[in-house]
Every structure is written in structure tokens, then in C-alpha cells.
N, C-alpha and C positions, 0 to 999 in steps of 0.2 A: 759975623756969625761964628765963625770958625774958635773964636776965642773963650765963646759960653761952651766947648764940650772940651778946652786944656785939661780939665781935671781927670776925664771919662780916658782921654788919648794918653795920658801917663799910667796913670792905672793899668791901662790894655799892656802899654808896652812894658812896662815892670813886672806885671806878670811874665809877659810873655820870655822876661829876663835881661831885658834892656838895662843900662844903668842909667837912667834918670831919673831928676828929681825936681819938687817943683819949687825947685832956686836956680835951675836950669833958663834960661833965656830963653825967651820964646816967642818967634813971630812966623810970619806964613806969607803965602802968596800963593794967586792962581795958578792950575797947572793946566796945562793944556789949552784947546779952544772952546768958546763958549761955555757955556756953564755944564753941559751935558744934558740927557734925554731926560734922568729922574736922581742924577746926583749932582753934588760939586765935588772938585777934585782939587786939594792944594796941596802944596810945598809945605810942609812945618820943618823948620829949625828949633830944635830944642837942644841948648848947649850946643858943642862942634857938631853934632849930628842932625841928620835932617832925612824927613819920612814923607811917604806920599800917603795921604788923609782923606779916604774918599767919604763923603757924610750923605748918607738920604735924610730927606726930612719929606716925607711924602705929601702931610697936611700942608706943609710951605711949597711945595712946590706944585700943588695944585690949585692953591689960590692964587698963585701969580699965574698957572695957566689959564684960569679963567678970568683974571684982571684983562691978558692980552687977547683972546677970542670970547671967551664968554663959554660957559659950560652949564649942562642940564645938571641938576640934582644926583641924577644917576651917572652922565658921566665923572663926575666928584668921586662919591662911590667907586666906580670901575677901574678910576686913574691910580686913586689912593690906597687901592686892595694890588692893583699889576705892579709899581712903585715898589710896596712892599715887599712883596715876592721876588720882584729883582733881586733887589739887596739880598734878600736873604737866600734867594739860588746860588749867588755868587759868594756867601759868604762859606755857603759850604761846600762848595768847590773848593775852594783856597783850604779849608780845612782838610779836606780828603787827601788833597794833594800834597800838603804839610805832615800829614801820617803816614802818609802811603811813599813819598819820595822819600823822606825823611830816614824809612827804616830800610834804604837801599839806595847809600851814599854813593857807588860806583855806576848807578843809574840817574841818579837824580838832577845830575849836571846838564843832561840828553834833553829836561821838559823842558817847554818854553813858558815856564809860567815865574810873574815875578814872587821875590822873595817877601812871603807873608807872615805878620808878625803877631795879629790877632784881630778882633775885632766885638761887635755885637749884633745883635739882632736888631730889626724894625718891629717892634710889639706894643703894643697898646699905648698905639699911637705917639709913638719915642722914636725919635732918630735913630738910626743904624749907622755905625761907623766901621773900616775895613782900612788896614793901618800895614800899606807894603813899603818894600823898597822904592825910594827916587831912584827912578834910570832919566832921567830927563836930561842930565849931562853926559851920558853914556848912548844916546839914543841919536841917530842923524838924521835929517832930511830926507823923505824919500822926493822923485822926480814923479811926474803924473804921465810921463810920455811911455811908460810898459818896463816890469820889471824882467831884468836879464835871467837868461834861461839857470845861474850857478843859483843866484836867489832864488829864483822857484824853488831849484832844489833843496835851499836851503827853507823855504815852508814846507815845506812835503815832509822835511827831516822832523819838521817840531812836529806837525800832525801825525805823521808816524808815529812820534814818540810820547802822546799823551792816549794815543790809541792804543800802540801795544801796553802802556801802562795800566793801562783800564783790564787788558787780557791776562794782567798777568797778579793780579791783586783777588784774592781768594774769595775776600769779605767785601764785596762791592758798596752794597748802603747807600746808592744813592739818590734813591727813591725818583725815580724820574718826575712822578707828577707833581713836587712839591708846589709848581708851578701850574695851576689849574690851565690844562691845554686852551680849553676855549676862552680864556683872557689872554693868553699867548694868541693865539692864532687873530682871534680878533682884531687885535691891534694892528700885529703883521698885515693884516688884510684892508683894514681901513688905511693904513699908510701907504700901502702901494697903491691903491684904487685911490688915493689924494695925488700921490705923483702922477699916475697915466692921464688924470687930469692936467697935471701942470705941464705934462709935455706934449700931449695932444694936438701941440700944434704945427711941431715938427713932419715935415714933408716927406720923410720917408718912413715914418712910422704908419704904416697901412692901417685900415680899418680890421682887415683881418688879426693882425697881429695884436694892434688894442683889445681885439676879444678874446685872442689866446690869452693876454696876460690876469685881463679880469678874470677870467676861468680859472688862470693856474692861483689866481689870490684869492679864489674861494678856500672860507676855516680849514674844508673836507680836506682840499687838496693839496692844501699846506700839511695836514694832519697826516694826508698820505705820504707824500714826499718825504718827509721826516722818519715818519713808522710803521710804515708800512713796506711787507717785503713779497720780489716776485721771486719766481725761481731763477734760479745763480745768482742773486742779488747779497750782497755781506753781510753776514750776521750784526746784531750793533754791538757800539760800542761807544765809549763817548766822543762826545762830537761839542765843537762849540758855537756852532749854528749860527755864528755871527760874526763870519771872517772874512770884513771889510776891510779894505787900509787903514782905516782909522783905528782898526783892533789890534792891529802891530804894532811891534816898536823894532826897528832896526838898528844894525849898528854897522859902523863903518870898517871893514876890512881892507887886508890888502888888496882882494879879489873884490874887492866891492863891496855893497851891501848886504848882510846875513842877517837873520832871524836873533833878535836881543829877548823879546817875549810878545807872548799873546795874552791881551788884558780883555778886562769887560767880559766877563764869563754868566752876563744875568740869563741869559736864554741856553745856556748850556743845557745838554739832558744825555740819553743813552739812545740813539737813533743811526739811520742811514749813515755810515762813517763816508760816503762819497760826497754826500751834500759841504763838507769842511775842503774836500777837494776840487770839487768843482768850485767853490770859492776864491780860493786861490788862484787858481787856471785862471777860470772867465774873467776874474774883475780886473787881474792886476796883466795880463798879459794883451798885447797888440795883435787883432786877430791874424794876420798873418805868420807869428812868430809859434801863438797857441794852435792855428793848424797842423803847422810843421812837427812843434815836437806833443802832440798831445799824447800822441804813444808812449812815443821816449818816456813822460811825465808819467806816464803811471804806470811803465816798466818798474819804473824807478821809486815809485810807493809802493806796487807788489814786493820787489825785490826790500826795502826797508821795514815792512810789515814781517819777513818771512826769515829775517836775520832774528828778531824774538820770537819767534815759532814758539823755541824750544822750551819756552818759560811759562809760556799761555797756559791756564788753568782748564778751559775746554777749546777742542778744536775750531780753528778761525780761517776756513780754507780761501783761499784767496782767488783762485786759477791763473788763467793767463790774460796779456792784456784784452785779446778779442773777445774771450769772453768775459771780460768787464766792462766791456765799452757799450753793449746795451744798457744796461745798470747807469752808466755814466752819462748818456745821453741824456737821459733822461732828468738824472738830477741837475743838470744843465735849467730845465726852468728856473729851480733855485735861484743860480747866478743872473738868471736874466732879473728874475722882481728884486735881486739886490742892485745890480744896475741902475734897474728904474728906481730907484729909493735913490743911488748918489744923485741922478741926473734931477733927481726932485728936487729934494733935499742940499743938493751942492750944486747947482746949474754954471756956479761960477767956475767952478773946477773943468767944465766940461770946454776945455780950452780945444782951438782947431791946432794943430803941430802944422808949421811953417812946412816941413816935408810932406804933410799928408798929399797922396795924390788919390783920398777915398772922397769922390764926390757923386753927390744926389744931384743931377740936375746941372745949376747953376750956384745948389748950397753945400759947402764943404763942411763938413762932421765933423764933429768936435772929438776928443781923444774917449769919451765916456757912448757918447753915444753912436761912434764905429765899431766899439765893443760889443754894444748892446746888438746894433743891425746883424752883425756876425752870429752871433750866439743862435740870436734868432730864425737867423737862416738856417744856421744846423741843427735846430731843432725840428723845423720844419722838414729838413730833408731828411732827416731820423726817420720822424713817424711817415713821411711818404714810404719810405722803405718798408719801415716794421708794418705798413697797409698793404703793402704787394705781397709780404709774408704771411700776411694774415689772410689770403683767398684763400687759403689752404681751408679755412671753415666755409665750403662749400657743399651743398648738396648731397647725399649721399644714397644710390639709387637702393641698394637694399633698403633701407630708412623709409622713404619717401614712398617708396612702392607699398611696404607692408602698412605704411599709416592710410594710403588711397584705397588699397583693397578693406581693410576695415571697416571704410568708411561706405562699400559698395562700391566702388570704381573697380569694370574692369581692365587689368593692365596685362599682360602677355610678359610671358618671357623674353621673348624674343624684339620686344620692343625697344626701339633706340632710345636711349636717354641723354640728352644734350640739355646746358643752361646755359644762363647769359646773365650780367645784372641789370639790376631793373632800377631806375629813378638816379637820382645825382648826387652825387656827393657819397660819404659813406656810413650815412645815418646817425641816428644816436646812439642807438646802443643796437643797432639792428642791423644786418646786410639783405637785400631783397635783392630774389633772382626770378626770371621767366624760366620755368624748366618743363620741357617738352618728350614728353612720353608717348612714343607712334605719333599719332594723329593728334593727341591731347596737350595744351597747355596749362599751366599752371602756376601762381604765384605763389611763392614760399622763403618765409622770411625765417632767418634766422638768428635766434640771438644768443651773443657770449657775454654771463654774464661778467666776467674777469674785466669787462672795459677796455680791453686791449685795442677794439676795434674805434676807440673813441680816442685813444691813446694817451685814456686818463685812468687812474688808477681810485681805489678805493670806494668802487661805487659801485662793487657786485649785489648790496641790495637793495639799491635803486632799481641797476637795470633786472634783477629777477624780479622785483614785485612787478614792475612794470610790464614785462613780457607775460608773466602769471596771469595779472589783472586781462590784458586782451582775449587771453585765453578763454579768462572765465567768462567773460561777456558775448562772447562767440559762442561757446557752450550754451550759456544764460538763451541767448538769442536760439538757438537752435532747439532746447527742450521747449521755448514758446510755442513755436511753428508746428511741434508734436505734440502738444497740449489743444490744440487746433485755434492757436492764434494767429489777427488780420493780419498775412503775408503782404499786403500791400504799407501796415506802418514799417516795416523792415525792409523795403523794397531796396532802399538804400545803401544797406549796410552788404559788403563783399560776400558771395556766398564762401563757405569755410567747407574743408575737407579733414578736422581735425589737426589736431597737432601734437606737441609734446609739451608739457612744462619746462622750468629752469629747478632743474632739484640738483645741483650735483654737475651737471653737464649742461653744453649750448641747448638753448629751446627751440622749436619748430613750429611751424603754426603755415596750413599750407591753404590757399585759398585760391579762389577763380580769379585768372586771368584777366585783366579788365583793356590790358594795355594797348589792343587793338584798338577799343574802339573810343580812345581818350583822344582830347584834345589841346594842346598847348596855345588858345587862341584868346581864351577869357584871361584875359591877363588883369590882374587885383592891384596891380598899380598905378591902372587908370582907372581901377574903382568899376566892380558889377553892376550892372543893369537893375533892377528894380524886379525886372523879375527873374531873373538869375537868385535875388535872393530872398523871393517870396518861394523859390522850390526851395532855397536850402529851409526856409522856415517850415514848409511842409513838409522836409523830412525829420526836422526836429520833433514838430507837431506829434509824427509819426510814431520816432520810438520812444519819445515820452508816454503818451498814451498806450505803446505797447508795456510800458511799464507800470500803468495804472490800471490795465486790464489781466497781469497776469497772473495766475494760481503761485507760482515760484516766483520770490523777487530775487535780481539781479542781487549775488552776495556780496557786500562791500568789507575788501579785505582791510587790514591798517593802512591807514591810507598817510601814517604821519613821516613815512621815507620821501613819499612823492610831494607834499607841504612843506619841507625841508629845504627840500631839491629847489621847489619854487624860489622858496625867500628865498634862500641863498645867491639862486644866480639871477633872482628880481633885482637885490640890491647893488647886486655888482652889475648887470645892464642898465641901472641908472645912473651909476657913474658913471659907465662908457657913455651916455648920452651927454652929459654934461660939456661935450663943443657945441653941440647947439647953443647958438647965442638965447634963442629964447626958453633955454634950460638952464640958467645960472646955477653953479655949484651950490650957491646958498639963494636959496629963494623958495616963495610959496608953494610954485607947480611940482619942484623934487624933493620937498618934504612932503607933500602929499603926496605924491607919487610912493616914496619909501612906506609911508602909511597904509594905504592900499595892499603894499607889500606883506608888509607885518600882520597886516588882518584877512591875508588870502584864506586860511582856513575860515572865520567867520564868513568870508563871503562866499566862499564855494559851497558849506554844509550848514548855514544854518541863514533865518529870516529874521529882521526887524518884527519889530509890534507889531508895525500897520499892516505887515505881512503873512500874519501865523495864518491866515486862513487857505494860503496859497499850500499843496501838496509839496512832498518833498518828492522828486521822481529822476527817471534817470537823467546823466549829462553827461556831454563828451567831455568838456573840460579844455579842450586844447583844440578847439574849432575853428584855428585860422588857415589861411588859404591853400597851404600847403598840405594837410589833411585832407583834403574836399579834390574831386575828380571832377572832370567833368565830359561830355560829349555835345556833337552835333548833330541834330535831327532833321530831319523832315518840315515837323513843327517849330524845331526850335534852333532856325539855320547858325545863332547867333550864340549858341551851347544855352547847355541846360544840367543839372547836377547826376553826373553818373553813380557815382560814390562817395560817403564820408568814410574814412579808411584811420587807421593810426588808433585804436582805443584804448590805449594804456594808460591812459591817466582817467578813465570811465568815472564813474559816482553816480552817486544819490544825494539830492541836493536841491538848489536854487534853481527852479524850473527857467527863469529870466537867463541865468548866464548863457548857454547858447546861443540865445536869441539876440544876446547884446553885441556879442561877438560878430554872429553876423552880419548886424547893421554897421557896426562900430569899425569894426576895421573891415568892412568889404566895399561900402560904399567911403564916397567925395561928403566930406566936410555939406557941400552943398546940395547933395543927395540924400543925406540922412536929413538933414533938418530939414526937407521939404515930405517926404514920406515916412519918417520912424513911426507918426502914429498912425498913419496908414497900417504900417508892416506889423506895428504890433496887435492893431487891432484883426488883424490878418493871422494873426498866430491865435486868438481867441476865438475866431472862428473856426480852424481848423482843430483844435482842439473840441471844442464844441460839437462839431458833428460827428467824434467818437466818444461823447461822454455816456452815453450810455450803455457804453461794453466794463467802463470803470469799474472795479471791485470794491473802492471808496468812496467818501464822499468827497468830491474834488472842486473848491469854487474857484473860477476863474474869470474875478468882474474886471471887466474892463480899467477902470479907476487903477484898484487896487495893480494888478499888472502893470500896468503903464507906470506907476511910482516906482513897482520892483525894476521895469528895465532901466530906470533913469540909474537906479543905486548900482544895477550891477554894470552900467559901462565901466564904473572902475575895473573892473573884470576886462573890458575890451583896451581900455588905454592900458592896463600892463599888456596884456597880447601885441600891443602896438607897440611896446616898449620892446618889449621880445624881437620881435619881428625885425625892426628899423636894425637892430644889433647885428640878429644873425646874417641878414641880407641887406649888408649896406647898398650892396648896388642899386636895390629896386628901393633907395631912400634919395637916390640922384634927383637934384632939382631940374624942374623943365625949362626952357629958355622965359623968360621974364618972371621967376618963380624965386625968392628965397630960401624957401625951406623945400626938402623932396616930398612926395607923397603920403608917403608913411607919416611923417612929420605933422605935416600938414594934418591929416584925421587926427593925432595924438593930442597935438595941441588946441585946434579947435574942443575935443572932447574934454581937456582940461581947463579951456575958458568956461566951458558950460557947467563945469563939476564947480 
């Protein structure tokens, strides 16, 4: 291959001012390992000299990826457009840094970038070539067992020093998006959700932690981490977003190994300059060494950032280490989904050291993935931290008083105000507290929408629409009941004492106390009683029909943040599913499963043919167990539905999806398919005997229904998808049981689909 573009590589470098010519000798060889992600890289000798020759050919090298796996149409397309883009991010990288070092020779020594000679672009469908120095005899062996604390510094020295060169360059030009983010991201995100598969089997990788990681390799939150900034967080600057071992080249000193160059610049951009540092740190250091000096380390990049201060073209304030170390915590996810990529990707590397004394059990950790466990750890203990920081968004009795007297509530001055939290865990995007005024209690949730309480970033308008939307359906719900609508379809729904929106500031939203008279007794993972969820159908019944009967409909805001939300972490809890043996990475059930995915808007807002006769009216949307209250009666010793709670994902829509939901994942595999048309036909009855308070015309034949619930269990098996993810506990198999509970309903509902 290499010998059809001799002509194109003498060219380059004669330009560039090389002396060559083509009487000059001339052969090659591979450089490196393997062929690479989307290039080959060789040795050329031409005459005494000899050049490192990187070539994309993006068409050739997506036909042989799909010779070895096999590829859609479109991913062809996708592979052949990201390919391209590489090459040519990196080609101007090398360029910029060629002008820009170039014209400040008493700096230029300081980059660790190799010496580049010229190249071309990948355009219309034409190879790209990129023509630097061979360092390959200049370059040594690194060891896999943790780089010594003088090397770190000597990465830290070369990141420092293409960062302040970025600060200190007047005319930047580097247009960050040349690189379309969502083919970046995408990529990044399917490769990591492919490793968390491939090592899913590993013993001390928790379930929990598998879900952190899928989380953090959603596009959003790669996109966040990268570019998005909090307060005291670093301005950007460039960064090379891909500083793996493999992106080094060291060389051998007296003092050991130092920093020779940092190659492979395709994902470079202008972003979070800590994510290059936490690079370095996490991947290459032994967690107890990167413990000890993690300070020291970025002592030691503050103090090398702030020796070019005085050169930087606008201010690049840096602080001190403590106050970088939230910043830094955080870009730590970074390093762990790079981790997960060697451990994937390189599993042979993940060798156990003869000294380790880090062990799981009875299985001792390999040198990759005792890194990984560490990293993990301190991330986790981060956001425990930054969560005990954050009750400080608590209650606030002036606040809370003046929204209750508004509302008619009276409260006294002199009344004691005490809270408490209320429910487990520390929500989505919400904290919920019992707050008790005199004699009065009350439920009052509150949300920020910055995400800080999720201790994920970038999704302040998820969680505002989200928090908006419940608002407005509690509003919605409340001018019904003053319109003189049946109070008994809404019996269901919490009574509401007003609240606040998300404009600007955390949102409020204060509602009656239920938590007395709840029950933790119907437990959903041994699957509801039959009529456990003929009430929940009769509260659906309910405020469906209150929505078919009302002068104001319920207003449905964009609803395409929250469809977003879905797919995104639909796709990525189907790959955390994927240790299920009867979930194969490649197979029928999780491609349709991903399909479902992909068509969640069509299935939430709109009907099939056979369906258009069916009304579009309200829905909860997110009606699994965790939503739903319950209590114990008199009548109904065995509970019965107190409350449907949580409506932030509200709509108008597919009257079925509720109702699937709560066959679908509330009952046993062997409880729905003994009763569903029981239950449905159960739901056209209670419908039925309020049609005629309906404002429209509403048909609900039995046939027709019954077809729409079969189509929208796909609606209930992603719920069950959801669900098995976020509470693996309640997916524990029972003694002579294969698969857990959740499991069990999900795949039952996918043999039937």
C-alpha cells in the first residue's frame, strides 16, 4: 500500500524543504503495533533518511471493518465521515503547532509534539497523509507496573506546556468543532459500553458501578466533562483528550524515563484542560502511589501553568490545589471510561504484579484493573461528600411559609419549623423532605436544576423541564377540581400546596404528607396481586378521563429534552444488561430492545392505523413501582394504591402505555398472562362508566385496545429494562431460579413481542 502514495510523500516533504528525490531509495516498514484505530503508520527510508508516514484511507479501512464484523449501510457512512475527521483534526493540530512553535524557537523545545514535516488532507474520498519525525529509535519501553513519580512530572511538564502555548498564541484558529462532537462522542460512548461488556465479569466490578460507568458514557456526559464548566472550574484550553500510554513516546534518561512526545492528536479540541491531567494521574499511576502524591501532582501543574502567566493573552487563573481538586474529582470519570477501554481493548496487558497484595476475594487484580477499582472508589467517595454538601439545599421556612399561606394554609409566626428527608436514596434530580410546621406536615420537594445533586453535570434542562412539567400538571390538576371536576378521577394524585418553577433558581413544589399512612409491604418483586393492580388501573382510568372531560387541557411543554434523556440512557441500560446470558450482546431480543429505544417518541405520542380511533389523553409515563404509594386498609389488609407521585415526565398520548406498565412490570410472567385481558378489559370498563362526562368523541372497543396494549408492552419491557439497571438488588435470583424477577417479566415480555 504504502508504495502507491511515494510520489504524494516526496512532494509533501520537498515542499516542506527536505532534500529528496525520487532516485532516492526507497522502502518502508510498520511502525508500531497493530495497524491502528483508522490509520497505518510506517517507517519510510528515502535515501540516508527516514520519516514516520501516517496514511488514512478511510474507504479501505472500512471495508475491511466490515469484512471482520460486518457493518450497516449507515454505520459505513459514520465510520468513513469520524476516519476522516480524525486525520484531518490531527492534521491541523500539527499545523498550528508548526506556526505557532515555530515563531518562538526559545519555547518551542518545552512541546511535546513530534517534529512535523507536512501533509494532506482526507477529501473526496482520497487518502490523507501526515509526514513527522521517526522517534522510534529514540523512544524506550515503558514497564506496565505504574509510572515513577519524576515521569509524572515529567507529563505534567509537556501538558503544561502545550496548554500555556495555546494561552499564550493571540490568533488561536482552531475551530474546535471541526470534529462534529456527536460522531466524537458517539463513538467514545459505544466503545466504552462494548468494554463494560467485555468485562462485566469481573468480581469486583459492582453492579452499581457498571451503572455509574454507563451513565458517565452517555454523548451528554462526555460532552459535559469535556465542555462544560462549573464555578472555580479552568477556563479551556487545549487539551488532547486522548492520553493513554499508547499516546506517549518516552525516552530513556539518567533519571529514568521522561516525556520524548505525545502523538495521535485526532480527538484533540479546546476543552476542560484537567481531563489531559487526570489522564496521566489515573491511568499511568499505582493507586496507592497516585493517592499519596495527587496533591503534590497538581501542586506541581498549578505552579508549571503559572511560570507562563506572564505571556498568556487573557487571564487563566488557576488557584490553589484545594480549590482544584473538586474540578478534578470529577474529571476523574474521564480516566476511569479510559481505563475501561485499556481493560477492554488490551485485557492482555491487565497483568497481576507478583507483589500485588490488592485482592478481591480469592481474585487478585490485575495491574489495569486495580487502577480502575481505585479511581472508582474516589469517585464515589467525591460525590458522597459533595451530597452531604449539598443538604445545604434545604427547606427554607420564610419560602415555604409564604407559598402555604398563598395557598390558604394557616401558619403562625410563632410556629416551629423542623424537616427531615423523606424516600432513599438522593433522587434524580430532586431531594424530598417531610417538613413540619406546628401541628402540620408536609411534603416538599425540591429541585436544583445545576445537577449537582445527581453529581452529573450538563443536564440543567432536563432537570428544569422536568421539575416545570410536574408543576404544571399539579396546576393542570388543580384548575380541574375548580372548574368542578370528578374529584374522585384524581383521588390518586398527592394533594399540592403550590410551588415554584426552575427559572433561574432550585424549584419547590410542596405537597401533602402521605408518609404516615404508607406501606413498605407490597413489594413488586414478587409481583402485585391482581387487585393491587386493577386499583392502579382505576386510577389510570381516572385521570385519563379526567383529561377527556376537561374545559383546560393539560399543556404539553417540549417534550424532546425528556425523549433524549430516554434514548440515551435506554441505550446505555441495554448494554449494562448484556451479562444476562439470555441477553447476548448480539442477538434478536437487544436489537429489538434498542429499537423500541429508538422509537420511544413514536410510542409514547402517537398510534398505529389500527389505532387512530383511540383518543390521545393524559399519561404518566414513568409508572413503575417506585412512583406508586401504597397503603393498608381495613378493606384492603393486603394494601391498596395510596398514591401515583413523581409526574415529570407527564404527556398526552397513548392511552395503553400506563396500563401496560402496570401489567408489565407489576405482575409474575405467570400473572399477566393469566389475567391481562381480564385487566384490560377492566380498564374499558372503568373508562366506560365516565364516558359520558367526555368533551369528545372517545371509542374505546375492546379489540382495538387490547391490540394497542400488546404494542405498547414494549413501553413496559424498556421500564423493566430501566428498572433491573437501576436496582439490581430487587433483580437477585430466588433459590432454584436462573434469572431474578425483573428479568424474568422482561424476557417473558420479549418472547411474546
Amino acid at each position: 500500500m504504502i508504495e502507491d502514495y511515494k510520489g504524494q510523500i516526496i512532494t509533501i516533504l520537498q515542499q516542506s524543504g527536505e532534500s529528496v528525490t525520487d532516485e532516492d531509495s526507497f522502502s518502508f516498514s510498520p511502525l508500531g503495533e497493530g495497524m491502528g484505530h483508522s490509520s497505518l503508520l510506517w517507517t519510510v527510508f528515502l535515501g540516508q533518511k527516514k520519516y514516520a508516514v501516517k496514511i488514512t484511507d478511510p474507504t479501505r479501512r472500512v471495508v475491511e471493518m466490515s469484512k471482520q464484523r460486518g457493518m450497516t449501510d449507515e454505520d459505513c457512512v459514520f465510520f468513513t465521515q469520524l476516519f476522516t475527521d480524525f486525520h484531518n483534526r490531527e492534521l491541523q493540530i500539527y499545523r498550528w503547532f508548526q506556526k505557532n512553535c515555530n515563531s518562538d524557537k526559545t519555547d518551542s523545545i518545552d512541546i511535546p509534539i513530534v517534529e512535523y514535516f507536512g501533509g494532506s488532507q482526507c477529501e473526496d474520498q482520497q487518502p490523507g497523509i501526515i509526514i513527522m519525525a521517526d522517534l522510534s529509535s529514540e523512544s524506550a519501553p515503558v514497564t506496565r507496573g505504574g509510572l515513577s513519580l519524576p515521569t509524572i512530572y515529567s507529563l505534567i511538564d509537556g501538558v503544561a506546556a502545550y496548554q500555556t502555548k495555546y494561552l499564550t498564541v493571540k490568533e488561536k484558529r482552531l475551530q474546535i468543532d471541526l470534529i462534529p462532537k456527536d460522531l466524537l462522542f458517539k463513538l467514545v460512548s459505544s466503545s466504552v459500553i462494548r468494554c463494560i461488556d467485555g468485562i462485566s465479569g469481573k468480581r469486583w466490578l459492582t453492579d452499581d458501578w457498571k451503572i455509574s460507568l454507563t451513565t458517565w458514557a452517555d454523548p451528554d456526559q462526555l460532552r459535559s466533562m469535556q465542555y462544560d464548566r462549573d464555578d472555580g472550574d479552568l477556563l479551556h484550553t487545549l487539551c488532547h483528550m486522548d492520553l493513554w500510554t499508547n499516546n506517549i513516546l518516552f525516552s530513556q534518561g539518567e533519571n529514568g524515563l521522561g516525556l520524548l512526545a505525545v502523538v495521535d492528536w485526532q480527538a484533540a479540541t479546546v476543552g476542560n484542560p484537567l481531563i489531559d491531567v487526570v489522564s496521566v494521574i489515573g491511568i499511568n499511576m499505582i493507586p496507592s502511589e497516585r493517592r499519596a502524591h495527587e496533591k503534590t501532582i497538581l501542586q506541581y501543574y498549578i505552579d508549571a501553568i503559572q511560570k507562563k502567566s506572564h505571556t498568556f493573552k487573557k487571564e487563566f487563573p488557576v488557584g490553589t490545589v484545594e480549590e482544584l481538586l473538586p474540578s478534578y474529582r470529577r474529571a476523574l470519570r474521564f480516566a476511569a471510561l479510559q481505563l475501561v477501554m485499556q481493560l477492554g481493548y488490551r485485557p492482555a496487558e491487565d497483568v497481576v504484579e507478583e507483589a500485588s497484595d490488592d485482592e478481591e476475594g480469592s481474585e487478585k487484580l490485575g495491574i489495569y484493573s486495580a487502577r480502575l477499582r481505585a479511581v472508582l472508589e474516589d469517585i464515589v467517595q467525591q460525590q458522597s461528600s459533595t451530597m452531604a454538601e449539598s443538604i445545604v439545599l434545604t427547606p427554607e421556612r420564610e419560602e415555604i411559609v409564604a407559598l402555604l399561606r398563598k395557598h390558604g394554609e394557616e401558619i403562625k409566626d410563632e410556629d416551629s419549623f423542623t424537616f427531615e428527608r423523606l424516600g432513599e436514596g438522593r433522587g434524580f434530580c430532586s431531594l424530598l423532605y417531610k417538613v413540619s410546621i406546628g401541628a402540620k406536615s408536609f411534603a416538599v420537594k425540591i429541585t436544583n436544576p445545576s445537577g449537582n445533586i445527581t453529581g452529573t453535570e450538563g443536564s440543567v434542562g432536563l432537570h428544569q423541564n422536568v421539575h416545570n412539567r410536574e408543576c404544571d400538571l399539579y396546576e393542570w390538576v388543580a384548575g380541574y377540581l375548580a372548574d368542578g371536576g370528578e374529584k374522585t378521577d384524581v383521588e390518586k394524585l398527592a394533594r399540592t400546596y403550590g410551588g415554584r418553577k426552575c427559572e433561574g433558581k432550585e424549584g419547590v413544589l410542596i405537597m401533602e404528607d402521605l408518609s404516615g399512612r404508607m406501606t413498605s409491604d407490597v413489594d413488586f418483586t414478587k409481583g402485585y396481586s391482581v387487585d393491587v393492580v386493577k386499583g392502579i388501573i382505576r386510577c389510570i382510568a381516572g385521570y385519563q378521563s379526567a383529561y377527556l372531560s376537561a374545559e383546560k387541557k393539560f399543556p404539553t411543554s417540549d417534550k424532546s429534552v425528556c425523549h433524549s434523556a430516554v434514548v440515551n440512557m435506554g441505550i446505555h441500560c441495554v448494554g449494562a444488561l448484556a451479562v444476562k446470558e439470555w441477553l447476548p450482546k448480539e442477538g434478536d431480543k437487544r436489537s429489538a430492545l434498542i429499537s423500541f429505544v429508538k422509537d420511544v417518541e413514536k410510542l409514547q405520542d402517537e398510534y398505529p392505523d389500527f389505532a387512530k380511533s383511540l383518543p390521545r389523553t393524559l399519561t404518566h409515563c414513568d409508572l413503575w413501582p417506585n412512583n406508586m404509594l401504597f397503603e393498608k386498609t381495613k378493606d384492603h389488609p393486603d394494601g391498596e394504591l395510596l398514591a401515583v407521585v413523581d409526574w415529570q415526565c407527564a404527556s398526552v398520548g397513548n392511552a395503553l402505555l400506563d396500563v401496560a406498565s402496570a401489567i408489565g412490570v407489576c405482575l409474575t410472567p405467570e400473572n399477566r398472562r393469566l389475567h391481562d385481558v381480564e385487566l384490560v378489559e377492566y380498564y374499558v370498563e372503568e373508562i366506560e362508566k365516565r364516558k359520558d362526562r367526555f368533551r369528545e368523541k372517545a371509542v374505546f372497543d375492546k379489540e382495538t385496545v387490547t391490540k394497542m396494549y400488546r404494542e405498547s408492552l414494549k413501553w413496559a419491557a424498556l421500564q423493566l429494562v430501566f428498572t433491573a439497571v437501576f436496582n439490581p438488588t430487587a433483580d437477585q435470583p430466588e433459590e432454584g431460579q436462573e434469572d431474578g424477577p425483573l428479568s424474568r417479566r422482561l424476557k417473558a415480555i420479549m418472547e411474546e413481542i
